[in-house]
C-alpha positions, 0 to 999 in steps of 0.5 A: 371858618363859616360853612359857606354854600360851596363846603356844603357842596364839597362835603355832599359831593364826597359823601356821595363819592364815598356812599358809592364806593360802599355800594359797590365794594363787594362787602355790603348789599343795597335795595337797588331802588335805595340805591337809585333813589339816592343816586338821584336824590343827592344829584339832585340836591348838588344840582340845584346847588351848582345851578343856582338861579342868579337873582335875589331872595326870592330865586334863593327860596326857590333853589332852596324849595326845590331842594325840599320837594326832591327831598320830599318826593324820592325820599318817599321812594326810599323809605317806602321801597320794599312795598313799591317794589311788589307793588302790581302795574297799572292796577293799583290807584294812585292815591293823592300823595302819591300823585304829588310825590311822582309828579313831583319828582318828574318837576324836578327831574325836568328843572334839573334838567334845564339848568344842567343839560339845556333846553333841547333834552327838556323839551324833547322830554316834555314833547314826549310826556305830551305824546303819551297823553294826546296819542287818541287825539293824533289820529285826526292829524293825517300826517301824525296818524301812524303815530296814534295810540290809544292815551296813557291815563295819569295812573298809568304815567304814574306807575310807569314814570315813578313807580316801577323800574321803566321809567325815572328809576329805570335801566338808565338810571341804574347804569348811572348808579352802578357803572357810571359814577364810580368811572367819572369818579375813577377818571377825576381821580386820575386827573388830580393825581397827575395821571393827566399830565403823565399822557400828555408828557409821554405822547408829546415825547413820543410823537414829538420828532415827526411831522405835526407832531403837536396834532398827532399828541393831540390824536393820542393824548385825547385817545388816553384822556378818553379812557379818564373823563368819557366827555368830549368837551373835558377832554377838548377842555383838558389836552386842547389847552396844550396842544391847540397852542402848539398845533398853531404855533407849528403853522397849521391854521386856527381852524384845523387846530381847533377841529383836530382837537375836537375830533380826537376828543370825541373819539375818546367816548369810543375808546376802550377800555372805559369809553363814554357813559353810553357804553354802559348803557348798551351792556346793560339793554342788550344783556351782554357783558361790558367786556363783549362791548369794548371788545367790539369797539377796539377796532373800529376806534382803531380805524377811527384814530388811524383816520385821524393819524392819517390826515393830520399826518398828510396835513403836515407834508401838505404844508411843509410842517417841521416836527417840534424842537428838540427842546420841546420834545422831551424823551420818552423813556424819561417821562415814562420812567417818572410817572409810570405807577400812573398806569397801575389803576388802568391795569387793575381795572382790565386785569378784573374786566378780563378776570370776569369782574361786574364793571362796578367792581372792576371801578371799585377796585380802580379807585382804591388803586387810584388812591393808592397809587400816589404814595408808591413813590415819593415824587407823586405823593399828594395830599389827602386834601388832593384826594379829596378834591379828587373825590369832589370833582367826579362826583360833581362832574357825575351829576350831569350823567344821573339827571340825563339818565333820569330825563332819558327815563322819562322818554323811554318810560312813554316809548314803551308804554305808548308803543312807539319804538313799534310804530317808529321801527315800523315806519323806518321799515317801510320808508327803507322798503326792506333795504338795510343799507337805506334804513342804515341812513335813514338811521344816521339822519335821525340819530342827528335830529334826535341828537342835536345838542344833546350829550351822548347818554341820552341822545344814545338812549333815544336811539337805542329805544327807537332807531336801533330796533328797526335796524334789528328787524331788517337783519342787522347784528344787535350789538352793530345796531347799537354801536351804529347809533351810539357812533352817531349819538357820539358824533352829534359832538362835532355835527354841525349846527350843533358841535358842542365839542367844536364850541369848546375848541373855537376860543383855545383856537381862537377863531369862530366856532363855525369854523372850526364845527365845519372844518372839525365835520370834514375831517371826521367824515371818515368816522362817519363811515365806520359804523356802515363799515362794520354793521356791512362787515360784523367781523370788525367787531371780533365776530368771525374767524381770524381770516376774515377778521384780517381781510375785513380789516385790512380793506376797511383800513385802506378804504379809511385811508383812501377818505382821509387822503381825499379829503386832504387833497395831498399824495406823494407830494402834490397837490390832489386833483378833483379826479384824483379825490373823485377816484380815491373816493369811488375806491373807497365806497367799493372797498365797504363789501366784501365782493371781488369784483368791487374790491378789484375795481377798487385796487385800479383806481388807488394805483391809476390815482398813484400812478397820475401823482407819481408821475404828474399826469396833469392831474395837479392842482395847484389850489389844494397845495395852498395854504390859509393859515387863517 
């Protein structure tokens, strides 16, 4: 057979698999630039041929000439790495052909980063590499002029983006290749070989018998999912093809289906034990562990998905929803007896996570054991050709992850080069005059901004660099700081205009995308405030005694629940006034300190709320126990 466009993609993309697994086995040792440098350079090269321009020859050369200058311009880095890695910043001239290779490189990076990941983070980047260049001319712009510096020459850019370790081939990128790629890698891996099916199966069985039970699989299912693919959008791709069609088919309305999905699939990147690639990253700029990382998200994606749980539980006594029938709830224990080898790879990798492994290994052996884990029983034997296209699948899906990571390095390079992550912290500072909960907004605002349609990696990287810092400086716990912003670089999926995760529900739901971006908005406004919860109470990140740990959790969880009832609109049966939700939120916005006094007033107005639906004091509303199905 001919060796077709598509075979050399396969082929490249599990050589670059299996490159990678030898990288990390812990029987050989590589030049970190080697290994960065051809982390990007095979991204690159299955980049341009995944993205190919649509056109003729002409279009075809082009694909084909910028395939050649990525060879040309990292393989230089490659082949010359042990003189660029002691080479000294900013003092050395750059000679012509370095010129080109390093500007070379930045072309391709940003090309990649068009076709790949859009406009936004492309333009975001250029807007970037302009600031470094015009920072002496700022000054003149009144309104620009606390953002003024002194200019970044062509050499110092050159230095900084190509040549050393804070730029393209920085942190980011090094996370990619060390972390990263070996998990996408892990999770496709799992998918192909039935792991997938095997959570969906056994959370329908489990969630089946109760009320709404296709929205509450949809809850679980993307949770499990998330520990797999780390994307919102595969995970909306992956489990809302089988439960946005049984959520409508049960009655709830096409919109709710759709942003049920999506909310939970985006919950998936905060969830342990392997959440989205930004975790990674956040282990690696505040020198912790990834165990510390996912040990301090464990429950605030607790208090996440019981959010969830929670509304699509009162969703379904709002409108009278029955649970599935029998025949299509399956049992538990039957489907778990059949696929249960599948949590094998899971185990091994947090049985070596908590052994104290580097998270590279902990993947390495994931992966061996995801490999291995088919031919335990025969009923899940695969073919090595599944294995394969296993191996294809994470690699091609990994690419997207090492170009984001590439053009977030571009950024990060000019923010410290420049000074601005200085500049941008201090104007955070003085705008929230020394007040932490204002600068914690102010925060959110900006995370959205820089976010907006953007994927997770880089939209955190972008705040981690910029926002993060401020929150530090106004005394907030440096891990709470970065899981403030990696929450909203999380949640940038399903924030309106922009709801990625909300785009890639709307046709499975079939409805308009708006709609369900909105509807998926409200229903993860609880979410929203997980993160003040937690940077207000540091113990729900495991920092502090277990009985502050079991306060602290316990308010935070009735202040979750008191949001999700409220924006229902249903308790006890009725319908929930405008008091009542006005009530239930007060409650809930007193219930985030930790003061006796707040939480006292808190506790009157949850049991003057009961005590008004309980007896139907007039506070009954008969539009909020309506029901639109449309």
């Amino acid at each position: 057979m001919p060796f077709t466009l598509d075979k050399t993609v396969s082929v490249l993309a599990v050589s670059m698999a299996m490159f990678h697994l030898l990288v990390a086995s812990p029987f050989f040792l590589f030049p970190d630039l080697v290994v960065r440098g051809t982390h990007l350079l095979l991204s690159l090269v299955i980049g341009f041929l995944i993205y190919r321009s649509a056109g003729g020859v002409f279009r075809s050369m082009l694909d084909w000439g910028l395939i050649l200058l990525s060879v040309l311009c990292v393989g230089y880095l490659i082949v010359n790495h042990s003189s660029i890695v002691v080479r000294p910043p900013w003092t050395q001239v750059a000679t012509p052909a370095e010129l080109l290779v390093a500007l070379g490189t930045v072309l391709v990076v940003l090309e990649m980063t068009r076709r790949a990941l859009g406009m936004s983070i492309t333009a975001l980047c250029v807007i970037f590499i302009a600031y470094g260049f015009a920072g002496p001319y700022l000054r003149h712009v009144d309104f620009l002029r606390p953002l003024a510096h002194k200019g970044v020459s062509i050499n110092q850019f050159v230095d900084q983006i190509y040549f050393s370790f804070e730029g393209i081939f920085g942190v980011a990128l090094g996370v990619s290749t060390d972390f990263i790629f070996l998990f996408v890698v892990f999770g496709a891996l799992l998918q192909v070989i039935g792991g997938g099916d095997f959570f969906v199966n056994v959370t329908k069985s489990a969630t089946g018998a109760t009320r709404g039970g296709p929205a509450k699989m949809a809850v679980v299912a993307s949770a499990l999912m998330g520990t797999m693919s780390g994307s919102s959008v595969a995970n909306v791709a992956t489990t809302g093809a089988i439960t946005i069609p049984m959520m409508k088919k049960l009655g709830y309305p096409k919109a709710f289906a759709g942003a049920v999905e999506a909310v939970a699939s985006t919950g998936g990147q905060i969830t342990p034990p392997i959440m989205g690639a930004a975790a990674f990253l956040m282990a690696a700029i505040l020198g912790i562990t990834y165990q510390e990382v996912i040990t301090a998200a464990a429950l605030p994606a607790f208090l996440f998905f019981a959010s969830l749980f929670v509304a699509v539980h009162w969703e379904a006594l709002k409108h009278g929803l029955q649970p599935l029938e029998r025949s299509e709830k399956g049992a538990t224990w039957r489907e778990f007896k059949a696929g249960w080898t599948f949590l094998l790879p899971l185990v091994v990798i947090m049985t070596f996570l908590i052994m104290g492994y580097t998270p590279s290994l902990c993947a390495f052996y994931g992966v061996v054991a995801t490999l291995i884990t088919p031919f335990l029983r025969a009923s899940t034997r695969v073919s090595g050709k599944t294995l394969a296209h296993g191996l294809e699948f994470g690699a091609k899906s990994a690419v997207t992850v090492a170009i984001a990571c590439a053009s977030a390095g571009i950024i990060v390079g000019i923010v410290q080069i420049s000074g601005l992550g200085f500049r941008f912290s201090s104007l955070v500072l003085a705008f929230a005059d020394g007040n932490l909960y204002m600068a914690l907004f102010l925060a959110m605002i900006a995370a959205f901004i820089f976010g907006m349609g953007m994927p997770t990696t880089p939209a955190y990287i972008i705040q981690a660099t910029l926002v993060a810092p401020a929150l530090v400086d106004l005394g907030a716990n440096p891990l709470a700081a970065h899981l403030f912003v990696f929450y909203y670089a999380v949640l940038g999926q399903i924030t309106p205009p922009v709801a990625v995760a909300a785009f890639a529900a709307a046709p499975i739901a079939d409805t308009s995308s708006t709609s369900v971006g909105w509807r998926a908005f409200a229903l993860g406004i609880p979410a929203y405030v997980i993160p003040f919860l937690f940077v207000a109470n540091p113990e729900l990140l495991g920092q502090g005694n277990w009985a502050d740990l079991a306060q602290v959790l316990l308010r935070s969880a009735i202040a979750i629940v008191c949001l999700s009832i409220a924006l229902t609109g249903w308790l006890a049966g009725r319908g929930l006034g405008w008091i009542g939700r006005t009530f239930l939120l007060v409650a809930a916005s007193l219930l985030i300190t930790a003061d006796l006094a707040f939480n006292g007033l808190a506790i009157l107005a949850l049991l003057l709320v009961w005590l008004m639906q309980r007896y139907g004091l007039n506070f009954f509303d008969k539009k909020d126990a309506s029901y639109d199905r449309s």
